[in-house]
Backbone as CSV, one residue per row, in Angstrom:
resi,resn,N_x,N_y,N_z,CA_x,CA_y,CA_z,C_x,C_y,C_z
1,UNK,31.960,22.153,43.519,30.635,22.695,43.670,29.661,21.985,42.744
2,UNK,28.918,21.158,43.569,28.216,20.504,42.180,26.686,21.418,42.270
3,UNK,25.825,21.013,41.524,24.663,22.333,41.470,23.443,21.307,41.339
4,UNK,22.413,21.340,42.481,21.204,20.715,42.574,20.350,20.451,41.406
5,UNK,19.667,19.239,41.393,19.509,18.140,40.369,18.497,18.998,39.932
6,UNK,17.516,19.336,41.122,16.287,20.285,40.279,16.750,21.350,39.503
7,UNK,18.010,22.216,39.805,18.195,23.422,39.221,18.278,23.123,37.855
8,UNK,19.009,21.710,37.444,19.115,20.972,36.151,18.231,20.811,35.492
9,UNK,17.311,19.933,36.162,15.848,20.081,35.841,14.820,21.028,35.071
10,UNK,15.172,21.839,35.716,14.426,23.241,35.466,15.215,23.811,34.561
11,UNK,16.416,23.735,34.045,17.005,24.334,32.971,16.957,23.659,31.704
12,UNK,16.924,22.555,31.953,16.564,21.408,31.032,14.826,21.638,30.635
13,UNK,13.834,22.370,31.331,12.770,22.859,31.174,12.748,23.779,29.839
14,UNK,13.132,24.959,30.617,13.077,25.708,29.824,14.203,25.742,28.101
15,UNK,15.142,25.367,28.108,15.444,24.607,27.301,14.607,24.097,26.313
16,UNK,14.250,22.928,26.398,12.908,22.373,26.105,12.163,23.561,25.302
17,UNK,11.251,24.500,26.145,10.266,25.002,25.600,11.025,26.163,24.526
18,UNK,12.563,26.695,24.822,12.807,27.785,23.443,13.512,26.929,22.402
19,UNK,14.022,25.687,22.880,14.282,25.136,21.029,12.724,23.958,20.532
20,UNK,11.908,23.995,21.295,10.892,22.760,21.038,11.168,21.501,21.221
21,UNK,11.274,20.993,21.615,11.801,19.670,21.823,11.519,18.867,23.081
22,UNK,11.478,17.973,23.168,10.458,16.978,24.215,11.478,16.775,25.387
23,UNK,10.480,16.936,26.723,11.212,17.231,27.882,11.206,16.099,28.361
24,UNK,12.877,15.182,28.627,12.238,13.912,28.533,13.563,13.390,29.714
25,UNK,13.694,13.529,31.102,14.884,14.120,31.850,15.569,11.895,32.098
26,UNK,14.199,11.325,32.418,14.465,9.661,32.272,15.230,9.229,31.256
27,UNK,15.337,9.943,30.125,16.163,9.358,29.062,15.147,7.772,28.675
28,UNK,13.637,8.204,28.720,13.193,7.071,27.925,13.271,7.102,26.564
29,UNK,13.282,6.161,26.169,12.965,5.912,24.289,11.355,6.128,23.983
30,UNK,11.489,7.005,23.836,10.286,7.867,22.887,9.503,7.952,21.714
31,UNK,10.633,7.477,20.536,10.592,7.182,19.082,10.387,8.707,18.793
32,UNK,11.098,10.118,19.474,11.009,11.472,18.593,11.994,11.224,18.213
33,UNK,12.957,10.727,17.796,13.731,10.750,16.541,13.361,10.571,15.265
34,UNK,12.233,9.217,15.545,11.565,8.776,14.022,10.681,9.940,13.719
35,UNK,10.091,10.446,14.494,8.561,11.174,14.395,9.352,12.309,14.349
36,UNK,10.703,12.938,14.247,10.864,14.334,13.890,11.530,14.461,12.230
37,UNK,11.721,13.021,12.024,12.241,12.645,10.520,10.974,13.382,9.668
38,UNK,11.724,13.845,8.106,10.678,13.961,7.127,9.750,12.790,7.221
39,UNK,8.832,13.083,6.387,7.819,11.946,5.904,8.221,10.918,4.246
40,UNK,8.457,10.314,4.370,9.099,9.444,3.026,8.456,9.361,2.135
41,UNK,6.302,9.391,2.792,5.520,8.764,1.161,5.585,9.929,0.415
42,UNK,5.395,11.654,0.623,5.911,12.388,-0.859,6.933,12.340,-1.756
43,UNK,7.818,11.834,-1.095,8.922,11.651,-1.576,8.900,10.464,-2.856
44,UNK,8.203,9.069,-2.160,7.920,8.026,-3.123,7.068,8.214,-3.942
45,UNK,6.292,8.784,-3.366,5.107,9.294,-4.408,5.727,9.729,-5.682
46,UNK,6.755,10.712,-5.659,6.967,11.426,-6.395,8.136,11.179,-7.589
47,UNK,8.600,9.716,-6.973,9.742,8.964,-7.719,8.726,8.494,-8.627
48,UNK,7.573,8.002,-8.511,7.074,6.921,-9.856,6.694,8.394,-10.818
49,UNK,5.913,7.895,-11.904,5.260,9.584,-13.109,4.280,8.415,-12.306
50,UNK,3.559,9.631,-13.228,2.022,9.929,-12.688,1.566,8.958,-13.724
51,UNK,0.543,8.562,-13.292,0.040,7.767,-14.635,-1.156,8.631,-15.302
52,UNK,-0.669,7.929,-16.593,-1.786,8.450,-17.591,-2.577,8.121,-18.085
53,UNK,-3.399,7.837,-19.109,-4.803,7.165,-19.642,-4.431,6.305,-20.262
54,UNK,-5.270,5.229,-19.886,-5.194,3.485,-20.377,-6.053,3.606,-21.531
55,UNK,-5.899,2.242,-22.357,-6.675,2.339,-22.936,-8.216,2.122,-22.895
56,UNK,-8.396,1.045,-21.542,-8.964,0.972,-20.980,-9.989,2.038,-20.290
57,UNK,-9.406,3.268,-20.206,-10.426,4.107,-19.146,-10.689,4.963,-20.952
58,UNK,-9.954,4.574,-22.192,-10.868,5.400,-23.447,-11.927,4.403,-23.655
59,UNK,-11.905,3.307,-23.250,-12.961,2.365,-23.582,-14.239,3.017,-22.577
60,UNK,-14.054,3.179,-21.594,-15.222,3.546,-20.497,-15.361,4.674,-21.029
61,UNK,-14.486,5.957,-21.566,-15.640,6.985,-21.451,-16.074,6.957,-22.697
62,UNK,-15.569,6.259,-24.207,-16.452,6.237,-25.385,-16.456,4.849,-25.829
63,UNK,-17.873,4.282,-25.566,-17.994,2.997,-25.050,-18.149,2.729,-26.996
64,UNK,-18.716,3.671,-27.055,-19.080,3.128,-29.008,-17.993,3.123,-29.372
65,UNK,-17.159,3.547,-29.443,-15.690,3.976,-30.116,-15.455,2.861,-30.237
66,UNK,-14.880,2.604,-31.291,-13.975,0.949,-31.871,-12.369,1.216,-31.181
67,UNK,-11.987,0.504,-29.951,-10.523,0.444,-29.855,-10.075,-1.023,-29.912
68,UNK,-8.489,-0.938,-29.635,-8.251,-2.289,-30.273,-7.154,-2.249,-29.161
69,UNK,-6.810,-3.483,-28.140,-5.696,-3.528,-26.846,-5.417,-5.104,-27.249
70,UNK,-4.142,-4.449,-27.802,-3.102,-5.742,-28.519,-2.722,-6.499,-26.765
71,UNK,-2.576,-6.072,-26.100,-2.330,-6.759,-24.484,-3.494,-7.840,-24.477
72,UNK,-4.748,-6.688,-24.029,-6.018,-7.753,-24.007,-6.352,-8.753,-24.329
73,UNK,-6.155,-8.099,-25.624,-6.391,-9.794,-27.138,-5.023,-10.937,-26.899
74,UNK,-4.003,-10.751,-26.613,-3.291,-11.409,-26.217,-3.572,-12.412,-25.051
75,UNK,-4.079,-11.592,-24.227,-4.456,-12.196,-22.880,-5.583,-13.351,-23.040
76,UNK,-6.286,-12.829,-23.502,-7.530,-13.677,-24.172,-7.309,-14.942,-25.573
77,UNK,-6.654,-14.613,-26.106,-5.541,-15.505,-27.123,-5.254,-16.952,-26.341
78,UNK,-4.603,-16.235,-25.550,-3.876,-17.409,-24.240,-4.251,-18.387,-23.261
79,UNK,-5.689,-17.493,-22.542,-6.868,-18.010,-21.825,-7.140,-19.441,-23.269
80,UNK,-7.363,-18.900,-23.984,-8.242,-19.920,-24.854,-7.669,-21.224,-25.114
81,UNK,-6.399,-20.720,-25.497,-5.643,-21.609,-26.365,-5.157,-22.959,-24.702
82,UNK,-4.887,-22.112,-23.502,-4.923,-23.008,-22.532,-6.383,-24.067,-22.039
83,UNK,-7.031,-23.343,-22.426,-8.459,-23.763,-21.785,-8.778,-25.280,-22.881
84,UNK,-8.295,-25.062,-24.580,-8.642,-25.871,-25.242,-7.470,-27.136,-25.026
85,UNK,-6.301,-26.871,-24.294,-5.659,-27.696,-23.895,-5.957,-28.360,-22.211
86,UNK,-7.008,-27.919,-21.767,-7.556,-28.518,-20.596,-6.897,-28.065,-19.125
87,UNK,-5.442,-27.437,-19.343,-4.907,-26.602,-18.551,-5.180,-25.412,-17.777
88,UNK,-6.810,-24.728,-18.183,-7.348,-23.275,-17.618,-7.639,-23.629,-16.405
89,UNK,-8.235,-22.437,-15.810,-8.652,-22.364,-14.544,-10.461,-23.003,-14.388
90,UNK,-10.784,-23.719,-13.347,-11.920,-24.358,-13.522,-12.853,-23.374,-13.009
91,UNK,-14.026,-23.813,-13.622,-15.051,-22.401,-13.189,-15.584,-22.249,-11.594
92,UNK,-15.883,-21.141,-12.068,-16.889,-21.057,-10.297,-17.845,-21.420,-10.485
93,UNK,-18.088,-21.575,-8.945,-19.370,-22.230,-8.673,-20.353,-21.123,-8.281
94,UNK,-21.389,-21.228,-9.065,-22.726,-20.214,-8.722,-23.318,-20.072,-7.690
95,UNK,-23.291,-21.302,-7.159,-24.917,-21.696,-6.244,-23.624,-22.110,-5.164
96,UNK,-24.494,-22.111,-3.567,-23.923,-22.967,-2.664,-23.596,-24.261,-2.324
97,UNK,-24.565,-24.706,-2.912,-24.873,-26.356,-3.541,-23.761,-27.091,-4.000
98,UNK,-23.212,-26.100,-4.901,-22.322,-26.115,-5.919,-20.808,-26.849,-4.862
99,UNK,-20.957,-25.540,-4.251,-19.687,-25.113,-3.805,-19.677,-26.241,-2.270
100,UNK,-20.667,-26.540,-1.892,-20.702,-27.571,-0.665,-20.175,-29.165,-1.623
101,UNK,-20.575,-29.173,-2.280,-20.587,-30.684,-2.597,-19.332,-31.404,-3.385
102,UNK,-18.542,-30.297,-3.141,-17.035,-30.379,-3.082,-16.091,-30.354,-1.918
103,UNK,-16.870,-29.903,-0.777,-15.297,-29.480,0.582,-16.048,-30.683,1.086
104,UNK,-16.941,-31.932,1.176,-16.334,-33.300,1.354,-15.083,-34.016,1.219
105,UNK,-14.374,-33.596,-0.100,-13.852,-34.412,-0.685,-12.612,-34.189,-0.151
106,UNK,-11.615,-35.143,0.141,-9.852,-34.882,0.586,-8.854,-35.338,-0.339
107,UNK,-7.930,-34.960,-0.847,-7.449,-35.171,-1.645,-6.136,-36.288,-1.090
């Protein structure tokens, strides 16, 4: 006794509507597997800490305040000491002028 395709159909319907789930009788690929997964970015979110105050953002809100960023000065240390060895980065160009009268050139 086999039992008509619609009756299947229709049970496969209702089905569907009391557990929720997508009525989908073609067996196409859908992607509700991915889209019924949790969501991952709270999750990542929540692996890093939170960040906290730079020294940088005490510089912005008390601009008089004397601070001192051993990183910074380092950074700037380095810039220099390359630049006086001719190794830095070459400047920008201001003007368009500037900047045209160079993409002639082919190396």
């Amino acid at each position: 006794m086999a039992v008509p395709r619609a009756r299947i159909l229709d049970l496969m319907k209702v089905q569907c509507k009391i557990f929720s789930t997508t009525f989908n009788p073609e067996a196409l690929r859908l992607g509700n597997k991915v889209l019924r997964q949790r969501l991952k970015g709270p999750a990542l979110a929540a692996y890093y800490p939170r960040k906290v105050a730079t020294i940088k953002d005490l510089q912005k809100l008390y601009p008089d305040w004397e601070t001192w960023d051993d990183a910074e000065e380092d950074r700037l240390e380095h810039i220099k000491i390359v630049k006086q060895r001719g190794k830095g980065a070459p400047k920008k160009k201001r003007t368009a002028e500037e900047s045209k009268k160079f993409k002639g050139k082919k190396r």
